[in-house]
N, C-alpha and C positions, 0 to 999 in steps of 0.2 A: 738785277732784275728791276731796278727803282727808277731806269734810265727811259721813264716814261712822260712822252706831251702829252698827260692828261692830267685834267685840274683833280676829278675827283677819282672816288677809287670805295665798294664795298668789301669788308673785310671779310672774309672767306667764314671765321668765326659769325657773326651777324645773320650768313645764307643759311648755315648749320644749325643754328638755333631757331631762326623764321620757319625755314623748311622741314624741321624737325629729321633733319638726318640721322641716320644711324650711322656710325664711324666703323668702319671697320679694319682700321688702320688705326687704334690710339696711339699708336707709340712711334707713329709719326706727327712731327708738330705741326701746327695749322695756323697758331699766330700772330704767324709773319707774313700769311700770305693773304694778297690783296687782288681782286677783282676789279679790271677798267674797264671790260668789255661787256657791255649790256646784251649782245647776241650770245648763246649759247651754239654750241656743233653736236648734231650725233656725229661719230667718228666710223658711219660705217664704208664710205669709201676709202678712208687711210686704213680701214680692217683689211680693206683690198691690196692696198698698197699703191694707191693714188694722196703721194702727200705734195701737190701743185697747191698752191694757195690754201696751204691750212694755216689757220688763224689759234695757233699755240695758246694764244693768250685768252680763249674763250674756254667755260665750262664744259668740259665735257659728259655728254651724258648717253650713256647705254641702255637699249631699249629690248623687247624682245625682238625686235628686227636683229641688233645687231650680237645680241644672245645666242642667238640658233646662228647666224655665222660661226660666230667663234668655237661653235662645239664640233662643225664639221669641217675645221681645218685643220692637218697636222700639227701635232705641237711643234716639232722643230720650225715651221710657218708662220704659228701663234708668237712663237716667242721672239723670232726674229721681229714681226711686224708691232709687237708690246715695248720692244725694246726703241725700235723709232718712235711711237708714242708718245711714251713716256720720257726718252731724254728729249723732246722736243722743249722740255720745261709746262708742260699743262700744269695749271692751278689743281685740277683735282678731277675726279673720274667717278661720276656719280651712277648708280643702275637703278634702275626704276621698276615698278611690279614686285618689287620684294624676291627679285631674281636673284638665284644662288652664282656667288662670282665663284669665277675656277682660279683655284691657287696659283697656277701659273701667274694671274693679275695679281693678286696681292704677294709674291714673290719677286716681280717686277715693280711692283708699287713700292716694296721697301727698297730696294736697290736702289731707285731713284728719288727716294722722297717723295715720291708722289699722293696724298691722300685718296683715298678710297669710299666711298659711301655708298648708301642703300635706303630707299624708298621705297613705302609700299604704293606712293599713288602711281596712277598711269602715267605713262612717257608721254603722252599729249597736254595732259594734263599738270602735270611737273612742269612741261614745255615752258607754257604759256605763263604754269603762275611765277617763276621764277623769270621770265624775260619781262613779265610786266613789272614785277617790283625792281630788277637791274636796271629796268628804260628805267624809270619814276625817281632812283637812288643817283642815278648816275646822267639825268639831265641836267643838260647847263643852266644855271643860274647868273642872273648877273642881280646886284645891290646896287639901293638906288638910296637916295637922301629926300625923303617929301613929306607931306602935311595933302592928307585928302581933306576937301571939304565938300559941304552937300549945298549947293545952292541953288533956291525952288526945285529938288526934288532930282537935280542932276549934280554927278559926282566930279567935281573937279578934282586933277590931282597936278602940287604946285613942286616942282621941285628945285635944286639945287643943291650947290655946296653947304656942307653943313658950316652952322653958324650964322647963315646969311640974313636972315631973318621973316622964314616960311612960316613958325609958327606966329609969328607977330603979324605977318600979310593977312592970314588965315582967319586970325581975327578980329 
C-alpha cells in the first residue's frame, strides 16, 4: 500500500486524535495506516452498488443519509456490498451524528482490517472540518534558501544556493 506518488501523507493516528474519534474497532491496529488523499467520499453510491470511479484511498464517511439506507437493505445485500467496500482497502470508515453502526459493519470491519469510527458532530460538519485540515496537512510545499530584508518599508526576498553569501548581501 506504500506504492504511492505522493510526497506527503497524514497519519490516520493524528486524524483520530484532532477529530476526537471514538474507535470502535481497538483491536484493529491503526498505526500503519496513512492518509494521502485530502478529499474524503460518502460511500453512498457504492451502498448502491455503483463502484465506477471510487477513489479507495479517500476517508470514508457515513452519514445519516447513508444510515437509513443501510437499515432498509437485506442483509444478504448489505453484506455483499460491505464486503466490496471494505476489501477495496479504505483507510478507515467513519459515522457521524453519534450513529449506532450495525454489526454486520464492524464484523466486516474485522475481517478486513478495516477501522471503524464514530462521531458525534454532524456529517457536514465533520465534512468540511476534516477536508480543511487534510487540504492544509497535505498541501505541496516546496523549500527555498533566502535572507528577506526590508528596504524603505518594502520587503525584499534574496535568494539562492545555500552558502552563497545572501546573509552578507543582506547586510
Amino acid at each position: 500500500m506504500d506504492s504511492h506518488q505522493h510526497d506527503y501523507y497524514v497519519e490516520l493516528s493524528v486524524i483520530i486524535n484532532r477529530m476526537k474519534l471514538k474507535n470502535m474497532t481497538p483491536e484493529i491496529p491503526t498505526n500503519h495506516i496513512k492518509i494521502y488523499q485530502s478529499d474524503v467520499n460518502r460511500p453512498a453510491l457504492q451502498l448502491a452498488g455503483f463502484f465506477d470511479y471510487f477513489d479507495a484511498e479517500r476517508v470514508q464517511i457515513m452519514g445519516r443519509i447513508e444510515h437509513t439506507y443501510i437499515h432498509n437493505m437485506f442483509p444478504s445485500e448489505l453484506k455483499e456490498i460491505l464486503r466490496k467496500l471494505f476489501s477495496a482497502h479504505i483507510p478507515c470508515l467513519i459515522f457521524t451524528r453519534g450513529l449506532e453502526i450495525p454489526p454486520m459493519i464492524l464484523e466486516c470491519a474485522q475481517e478486513y482490517q478495516v477501522p471503524v469510527f464514530q462521531t458525534n458532530t454532524t456529517t457536514s460538519a465533520f465534512n468540511s472540518d476534516l477536508n480543511r485540515f487534510l487540504k492544509s496537512e497535505l498541501a505541496p510545499r516546496t523549500s527555498i534558501h533566502g535572507v528577506l530584508v526590508d528596504v524603505y518599508g518594502e520587503g525584499v526576498l534574496i535568494t539562492g544556493e545555500s552558502g552563497i553569501g545572501k546573509s552578507e548581501t543582506a547586510l
